[in-house]
N, C-alpha and C positions, 0 to 999 in steps of 0.2 A: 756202578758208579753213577749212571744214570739217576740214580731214587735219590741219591743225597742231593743234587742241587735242587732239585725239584721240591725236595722238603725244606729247601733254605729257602727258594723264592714261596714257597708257601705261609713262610714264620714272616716272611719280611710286609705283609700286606697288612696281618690282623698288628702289627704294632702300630702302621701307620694309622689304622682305624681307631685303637683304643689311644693314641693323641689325638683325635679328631674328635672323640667320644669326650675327654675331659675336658677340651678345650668349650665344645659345648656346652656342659656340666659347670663350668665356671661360669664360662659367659649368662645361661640362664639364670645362676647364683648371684651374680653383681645386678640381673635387671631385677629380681625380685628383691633381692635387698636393699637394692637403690627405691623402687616401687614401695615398699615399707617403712622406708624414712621419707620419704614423704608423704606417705598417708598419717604416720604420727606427726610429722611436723604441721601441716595442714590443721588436723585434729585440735592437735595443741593452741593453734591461736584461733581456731573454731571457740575452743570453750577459753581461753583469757579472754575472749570477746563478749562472750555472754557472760560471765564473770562479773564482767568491768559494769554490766546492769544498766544505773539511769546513767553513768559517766560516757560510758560505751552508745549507749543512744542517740544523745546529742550528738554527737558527729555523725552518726551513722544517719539520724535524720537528717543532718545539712547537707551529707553528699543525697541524700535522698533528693533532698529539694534541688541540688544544683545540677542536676543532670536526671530530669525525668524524664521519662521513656516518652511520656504524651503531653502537651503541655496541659496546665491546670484550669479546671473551668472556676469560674469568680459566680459567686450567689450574693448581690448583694440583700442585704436585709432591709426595711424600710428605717427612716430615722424615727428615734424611741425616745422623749422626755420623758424624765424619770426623774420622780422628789428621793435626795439624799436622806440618810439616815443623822444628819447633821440636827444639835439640838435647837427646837425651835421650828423644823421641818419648812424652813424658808428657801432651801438653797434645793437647785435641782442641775443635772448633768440632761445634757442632750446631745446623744452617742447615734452616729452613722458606723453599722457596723457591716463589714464584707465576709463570707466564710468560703476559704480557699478549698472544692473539692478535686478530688483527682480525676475525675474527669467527666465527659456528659450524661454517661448513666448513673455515677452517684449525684452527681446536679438532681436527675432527678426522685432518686430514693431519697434526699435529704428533704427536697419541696413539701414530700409527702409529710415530714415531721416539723415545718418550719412553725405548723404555731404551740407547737410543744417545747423547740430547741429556743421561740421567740420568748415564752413564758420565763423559762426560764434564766434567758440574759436577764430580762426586766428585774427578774426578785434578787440575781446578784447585785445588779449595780443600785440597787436600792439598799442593800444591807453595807454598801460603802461609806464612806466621810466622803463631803469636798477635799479632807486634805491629805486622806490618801487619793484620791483620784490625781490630783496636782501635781504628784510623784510622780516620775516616769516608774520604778518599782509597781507603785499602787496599780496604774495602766498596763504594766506585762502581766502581773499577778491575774488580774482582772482578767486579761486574753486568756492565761492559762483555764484560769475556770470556767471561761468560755469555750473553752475547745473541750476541757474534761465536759460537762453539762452538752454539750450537740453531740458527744458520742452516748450518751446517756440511754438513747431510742436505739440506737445498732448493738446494746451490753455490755458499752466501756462505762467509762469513769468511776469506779469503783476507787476509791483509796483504802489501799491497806497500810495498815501499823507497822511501824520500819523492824520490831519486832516479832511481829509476827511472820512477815517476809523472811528473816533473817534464819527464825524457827524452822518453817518451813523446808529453805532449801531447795524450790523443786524447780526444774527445770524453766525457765523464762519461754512463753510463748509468744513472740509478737502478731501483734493481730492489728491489722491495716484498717483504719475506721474511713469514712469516708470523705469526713472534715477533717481535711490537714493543716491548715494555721486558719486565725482569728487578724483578721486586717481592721483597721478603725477608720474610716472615711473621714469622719468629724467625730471631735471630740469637744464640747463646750461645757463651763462648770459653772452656772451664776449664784 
């Protein structure tokens, strides 16, 4: 009579283990599968983010600007008279321009390019009117192409075809140039 309780306390130990065994086996089941929805959910507004393309940028540049890690170093450029493309060639712009870099080592890799990134302000705002410059449009338009044109020397400003972009498909790479905005000091249009 001795051997049977001994085999009842024996059965009563491996049941409480194999509860303890599933109870495990769940619990590590909910953390990977919790771990798994959120690596897709993550994932998922990783790529609606890059999706979202030039729409997706623009914010993601402002919060860029509104919270930078170092504050921004300022390059001003010298002031630049320059005859409009206006008929009769009588009218000229005299633009104070600043170029915001992100910080004092591109300050000075940009130095290195400034009479190449200067050349080429100068032939933009020569190929302008007085009356698009008089536009506030005409003036952002102009920054833009001043900011495409000073990445020019680091391998940006490239424009592609919205078709051909589109063809493509391939993965969007952002690439951090060194010139981040175009500031205008003075702006004069006689």
């Amino acid at each position: 009579m001795s051997a049977k309780p001994e085999a009842a306390d024996a059965a009563k130990p491996p049941a409480k283990s194999k509860k303890m065994l599933i109870i495990i086996i769940v619990a590590v089941l909910v953390l990977v599968l919790g771990g798994g929805g959120a690596f897709f959910f993550i994932s998922k507004q990783r790529a609606a983010a890059e999706d979202g393309g030039e729409e997706a940028a623009a914010p993601a540049k402002a919060a860029a600007h509104a919270a930078p890690k170092t504050p921004p170093v300022y390059l001003p450029l010298d002031p630049m008279v320059v005859n409009l493309s206006d008929p009769g060639g009588e009218r000229v712009a005299q633009v104070g321009i600043t170029l915001e870099v992100t910080d004092a080592h591109a300050s000075d890799t940009v130095k290195a390019y400034l009479p190449t990134i200067r050349s080429s302000v100068l032939m933009l705002i020569s190929q302008r009117t007085a009356e698009e410059l008089l536009k506030s449009e005409g003036k952002e338009k102009l920054a833009e192409d001043i900011l495409r044109a000073a990445s020019i020397p680091f391998g940006g400003g490239e424009e592609e075809d919205e078709s051909a972009a589109k063809k493509k498909k391939k993965k969007v790479v952002h690439v951090e140039y060194p010139v981040t905005n175009v500031l205008f000091s003075s702006f004069i249009v006689q």
